[in-house]
NUGU-805321 format. One record per residue (C-alpha): residue in one letter; x, y, z; residue number from 1. Coordinates in pm, whole numbers. Layout:
SITE code      u      v      w pos
SITE    A      X      Y      Z NUM
...
//
This chain:
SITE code      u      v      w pos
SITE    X  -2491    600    409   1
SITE    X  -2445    184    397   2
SITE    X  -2098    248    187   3
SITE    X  -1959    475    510   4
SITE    X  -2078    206    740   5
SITE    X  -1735    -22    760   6
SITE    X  -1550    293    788   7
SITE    X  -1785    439   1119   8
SITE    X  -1699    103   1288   9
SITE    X  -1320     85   1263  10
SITE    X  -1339    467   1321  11
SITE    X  -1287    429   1712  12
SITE    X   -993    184   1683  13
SITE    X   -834    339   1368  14
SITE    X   -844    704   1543  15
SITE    X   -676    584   1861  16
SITE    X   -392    383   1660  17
SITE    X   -349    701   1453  18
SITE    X   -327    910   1706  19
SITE    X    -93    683   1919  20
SITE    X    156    641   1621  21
SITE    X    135    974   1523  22
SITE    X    238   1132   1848  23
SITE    X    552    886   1831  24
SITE    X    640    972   1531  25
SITE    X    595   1357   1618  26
SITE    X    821   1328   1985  27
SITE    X   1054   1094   1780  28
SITE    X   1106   1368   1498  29
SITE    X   1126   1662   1752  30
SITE    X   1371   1483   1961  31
SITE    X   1519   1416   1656  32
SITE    X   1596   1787   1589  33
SITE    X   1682   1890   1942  34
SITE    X   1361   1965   2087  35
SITE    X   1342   1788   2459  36
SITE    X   1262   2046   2671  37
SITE    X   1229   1740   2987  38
SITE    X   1549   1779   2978  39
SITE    X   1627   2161   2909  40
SITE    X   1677   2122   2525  41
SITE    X   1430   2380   2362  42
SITE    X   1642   2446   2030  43
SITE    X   1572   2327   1705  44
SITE    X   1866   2203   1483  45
SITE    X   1994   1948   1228  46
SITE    X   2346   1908   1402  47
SITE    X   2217   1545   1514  48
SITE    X   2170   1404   1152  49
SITE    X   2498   1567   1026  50
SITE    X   2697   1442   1336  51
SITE    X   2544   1085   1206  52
SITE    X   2653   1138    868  53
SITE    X   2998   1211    964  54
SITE    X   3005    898   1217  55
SITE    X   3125    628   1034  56
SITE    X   3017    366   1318  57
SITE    X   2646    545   1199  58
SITE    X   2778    431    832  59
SITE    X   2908    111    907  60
SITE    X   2535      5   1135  61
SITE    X   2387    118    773  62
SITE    X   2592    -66    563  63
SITE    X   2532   -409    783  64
SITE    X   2177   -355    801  65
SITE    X   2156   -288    406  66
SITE    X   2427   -595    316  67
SITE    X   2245   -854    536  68
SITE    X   1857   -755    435  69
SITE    X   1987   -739     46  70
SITE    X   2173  -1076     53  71
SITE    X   1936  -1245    259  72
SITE    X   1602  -1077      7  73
SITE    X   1770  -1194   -304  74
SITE    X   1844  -1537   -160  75
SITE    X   1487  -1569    -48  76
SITE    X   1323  -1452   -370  77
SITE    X   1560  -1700   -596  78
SITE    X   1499  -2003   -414  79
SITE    X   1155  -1920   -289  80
SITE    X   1094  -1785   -677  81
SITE    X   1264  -2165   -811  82
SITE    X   1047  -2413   -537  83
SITE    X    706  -2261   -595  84
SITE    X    746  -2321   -979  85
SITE    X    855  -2689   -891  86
SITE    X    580  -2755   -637  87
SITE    X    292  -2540   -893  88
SITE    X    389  -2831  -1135  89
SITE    X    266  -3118   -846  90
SITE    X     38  -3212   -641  91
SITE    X     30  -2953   -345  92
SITE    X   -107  -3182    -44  93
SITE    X   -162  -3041    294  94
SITE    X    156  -3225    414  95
SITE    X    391  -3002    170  96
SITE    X    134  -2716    234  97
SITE    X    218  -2710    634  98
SITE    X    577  -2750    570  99
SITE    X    643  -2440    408 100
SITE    X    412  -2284    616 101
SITE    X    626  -2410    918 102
SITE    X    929  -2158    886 103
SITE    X    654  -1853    892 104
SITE    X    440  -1951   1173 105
SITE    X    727  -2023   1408 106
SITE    X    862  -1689   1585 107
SITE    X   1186  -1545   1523 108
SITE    X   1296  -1605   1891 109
SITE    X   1225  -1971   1833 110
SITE    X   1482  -1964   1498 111
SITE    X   1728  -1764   1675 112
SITE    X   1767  -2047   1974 113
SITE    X   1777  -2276   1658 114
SITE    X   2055  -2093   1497 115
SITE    X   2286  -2096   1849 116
SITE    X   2192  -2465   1861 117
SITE    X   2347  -2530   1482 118
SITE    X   2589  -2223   1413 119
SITE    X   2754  -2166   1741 120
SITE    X   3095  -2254   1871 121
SITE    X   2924  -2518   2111 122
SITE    X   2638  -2637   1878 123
SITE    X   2541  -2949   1678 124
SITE    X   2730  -2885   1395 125
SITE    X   3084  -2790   1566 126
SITE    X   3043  -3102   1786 127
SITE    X   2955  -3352   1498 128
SITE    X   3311  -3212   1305 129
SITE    X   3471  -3237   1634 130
SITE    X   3385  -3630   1707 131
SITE    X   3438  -3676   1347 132
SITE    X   3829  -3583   1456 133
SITE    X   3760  -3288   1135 134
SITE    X   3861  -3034   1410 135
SITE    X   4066  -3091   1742 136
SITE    X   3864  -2776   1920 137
SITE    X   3551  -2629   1818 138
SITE    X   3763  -2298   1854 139
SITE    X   3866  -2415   1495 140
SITE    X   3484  -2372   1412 141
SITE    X   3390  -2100   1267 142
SITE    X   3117  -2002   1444 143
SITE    X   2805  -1866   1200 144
SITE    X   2635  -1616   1486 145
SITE    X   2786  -1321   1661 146
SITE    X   3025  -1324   1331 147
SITE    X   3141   -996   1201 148
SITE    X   2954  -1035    851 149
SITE    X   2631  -1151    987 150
SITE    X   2576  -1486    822 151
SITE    X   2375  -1604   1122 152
SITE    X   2152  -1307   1096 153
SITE    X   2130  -1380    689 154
SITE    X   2036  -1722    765 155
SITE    X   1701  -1648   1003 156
SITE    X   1594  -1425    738 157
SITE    X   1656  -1675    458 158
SITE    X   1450  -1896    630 159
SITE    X   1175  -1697    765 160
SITE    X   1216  -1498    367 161
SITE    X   1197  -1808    122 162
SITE    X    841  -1982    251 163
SITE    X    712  -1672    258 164
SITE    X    809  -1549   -139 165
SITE    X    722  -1931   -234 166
SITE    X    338  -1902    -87 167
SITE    X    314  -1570   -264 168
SITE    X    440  -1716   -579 169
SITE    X    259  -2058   -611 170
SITE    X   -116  -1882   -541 171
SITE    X     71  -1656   -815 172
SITE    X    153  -1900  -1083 173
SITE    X   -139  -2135   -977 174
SITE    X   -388  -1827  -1099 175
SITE    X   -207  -1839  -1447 176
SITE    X   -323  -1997  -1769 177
SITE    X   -118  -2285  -1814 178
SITE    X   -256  -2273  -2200 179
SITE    X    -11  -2039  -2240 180
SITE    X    315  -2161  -2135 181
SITE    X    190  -2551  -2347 182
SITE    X    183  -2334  -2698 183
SITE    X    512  -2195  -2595 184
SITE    X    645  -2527  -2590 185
SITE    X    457  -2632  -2835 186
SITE    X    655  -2349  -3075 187
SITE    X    966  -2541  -2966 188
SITE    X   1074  -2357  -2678 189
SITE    X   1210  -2546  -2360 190
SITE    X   1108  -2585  -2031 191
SITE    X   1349  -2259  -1945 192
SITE    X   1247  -2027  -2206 193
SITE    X    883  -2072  -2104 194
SITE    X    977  -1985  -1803 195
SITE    X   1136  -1705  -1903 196
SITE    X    926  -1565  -2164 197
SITE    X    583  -1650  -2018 198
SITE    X    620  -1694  -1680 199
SITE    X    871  -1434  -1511 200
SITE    X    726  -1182  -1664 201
SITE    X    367  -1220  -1546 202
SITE    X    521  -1291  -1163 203
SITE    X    780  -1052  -1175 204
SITE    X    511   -784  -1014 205
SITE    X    417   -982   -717 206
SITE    X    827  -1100   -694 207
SITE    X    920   -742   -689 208
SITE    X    646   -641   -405 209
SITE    X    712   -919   -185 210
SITE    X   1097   -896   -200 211
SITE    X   1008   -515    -84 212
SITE    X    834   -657    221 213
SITE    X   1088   -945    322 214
SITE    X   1376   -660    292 215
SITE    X   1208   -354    490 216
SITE    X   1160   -596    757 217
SITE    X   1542   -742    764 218
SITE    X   1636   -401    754 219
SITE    X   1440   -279   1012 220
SITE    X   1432   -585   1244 221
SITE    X   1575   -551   1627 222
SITE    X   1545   -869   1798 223
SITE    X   1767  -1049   1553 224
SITE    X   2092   -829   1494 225
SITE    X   2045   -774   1883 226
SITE    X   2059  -1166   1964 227
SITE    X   2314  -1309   1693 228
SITE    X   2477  -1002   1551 229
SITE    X   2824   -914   1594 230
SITE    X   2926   -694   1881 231
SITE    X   3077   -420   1636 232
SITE    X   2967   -288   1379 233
SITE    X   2590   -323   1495 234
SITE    X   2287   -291   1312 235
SITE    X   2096     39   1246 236
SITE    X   1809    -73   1493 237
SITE    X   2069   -209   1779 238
SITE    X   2248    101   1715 239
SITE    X   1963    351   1808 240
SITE    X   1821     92   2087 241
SITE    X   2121    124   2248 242
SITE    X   2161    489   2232 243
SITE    X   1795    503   2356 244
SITE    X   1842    316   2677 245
SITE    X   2126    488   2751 246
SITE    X   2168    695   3085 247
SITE    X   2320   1019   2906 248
SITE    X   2004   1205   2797 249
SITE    X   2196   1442   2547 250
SITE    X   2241   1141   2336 251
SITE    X   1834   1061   2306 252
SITE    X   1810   1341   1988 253
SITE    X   2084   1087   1776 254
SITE    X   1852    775   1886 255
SITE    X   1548    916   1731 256
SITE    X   1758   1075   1433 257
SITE    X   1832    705   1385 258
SITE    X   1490    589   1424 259
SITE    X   1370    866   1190 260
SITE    X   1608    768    921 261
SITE    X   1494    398    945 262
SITE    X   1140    512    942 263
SITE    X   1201    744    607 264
SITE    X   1394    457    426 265
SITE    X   1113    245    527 266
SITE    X    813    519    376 267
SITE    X   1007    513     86 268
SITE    X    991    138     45 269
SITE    X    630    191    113 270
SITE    X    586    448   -190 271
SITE    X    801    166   -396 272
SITE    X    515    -90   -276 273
SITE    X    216     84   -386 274
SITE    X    363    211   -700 275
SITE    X    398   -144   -777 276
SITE    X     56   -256   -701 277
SITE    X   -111     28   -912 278
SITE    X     95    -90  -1190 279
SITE    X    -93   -465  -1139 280
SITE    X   -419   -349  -1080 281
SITE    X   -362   -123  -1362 282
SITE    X   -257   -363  -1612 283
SITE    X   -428   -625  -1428 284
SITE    X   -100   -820  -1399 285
//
């Protein structure tokens, strides 16, 4: 009975979060298909997801949501990837410990106001060109937020994305035995080959599952495209926010059919994930 005893006391909370979740999943799925009877709409269909797959603004907020969270994952995991091996091979004092750790615990809102500040038009970086006489109007700037191929957005993520991947990494690399990668050199091979031959592929487990994190959330974040992204074409999540708040109710069932294919890309990322950490407790990796 003592083994059932952690599971009886998140019962109550666990139940009510399930249940919660699971009805929003269910109205966002029926909606999905056409069923909204508050509004006289009792029939069930697929027209909804094949009128998105046919609407190439649909295509276009997929295509910027999947370009900015790929870009902006494989950035993150190279240079996140490249300083934890650096800082695994020093001293890691609390100093350099709560400066990585900075970019994480300050909120996306915070890095956003940051990015205007720097990237924009009017910010710190057009007016410094400007006094330099590098630019006669910081029209001439070209502005890094609100732009068409959502740099700005790629550069929040990069900077929320690489502390995070170099945390993960370092208590990675710091659990390895460093015996190994001393008789690699030792058998002649150079700082990069032990790298590649003893290192990477030990990591390259733990890489993989947090570069699966770091992109399901770029591709599923709001508050970010909605802030800095470019007015057209919008990302997925903008995309079905603004369908959602609008005032025609006929358009709800393509809001949800947006939400539900975010959600489904996102359960599949979530099979990816666990598949992946099987394979390391399986081979103990």
């Amino acid at each position: 009975m003592s083994k059932f005893k952690p599971y009886l006391y998140v019962a109550p909370v666990a139940i009510l979060l399930i249940t919660i979740i699971g009805m929003g999943i269910f109205t966002c799925i029926c909606q999905s298909l056409g069923y909204f009877p508050q509004i006289g709409m009792t029939d069930i269909t697929l027209s909804y997801y094949k009128e998105l797959l046919s609407d190439k603004q649909f295509l276009e907020s997929i295509y910027i949501s999947l370009r900015t969270a790929l870009i902006s994952s494989i950035i993150s995991v190279l240079v996140g990837v490249i300083l934890a091996y650096f800082i695994s091979k020093e001293k890691f004092s609390k100093f350099r410990y709560f400066l990585i750790n900075l970019p994480i615990i300050v909120p996306h809102i915070v890095v956003i106001l940051l990015t205007f500040a720097i990237f924009s038009k009017s910010g710190i970086i057009s007016r410094i060109l400007y006094n330099l006489d590098l630019i006669s109007d910081s029209n001439q700037f070209i502005s890094l937020v609100n732009d068409k191929y959502g740099i700005g957005i790629i550069l929040v993520y990069i900077y929320k994305g690489i502390p995070f991947i170099a945390l993960t990494t370092y208590n990675i690399l710091k659990s390895l035995d460093k015996n190994l990668e001393d008789v690699a050199r030792n058998l002649g091979a150079n700082n990069f080959q032990a790298f590649k031959f003893i290192i990477l592929p030990q990591i390259i487990p733990s890489i993989i599952s947090s570069f699966i994190i770091i992109f399901a959330f770029s591709f599923g974040s709001f508050e970010v495209p909605y802030l800095i992204g470019a007015t057209s074409p919008k990302a997925l999540p903008v995309n079905a926010y603004l369908y959602y708040i609008g005032s025609d109710l006929t358009k709800r069932p393509i809001s949800m059919a947006m939400n539900t294919v975010l959600a489904g890309i996102s359960f599949i990322l979530l099979i990816i994930y666990d598949t992946i950490f099987k394979k390391i407790y399986k081979y103990k990796l």
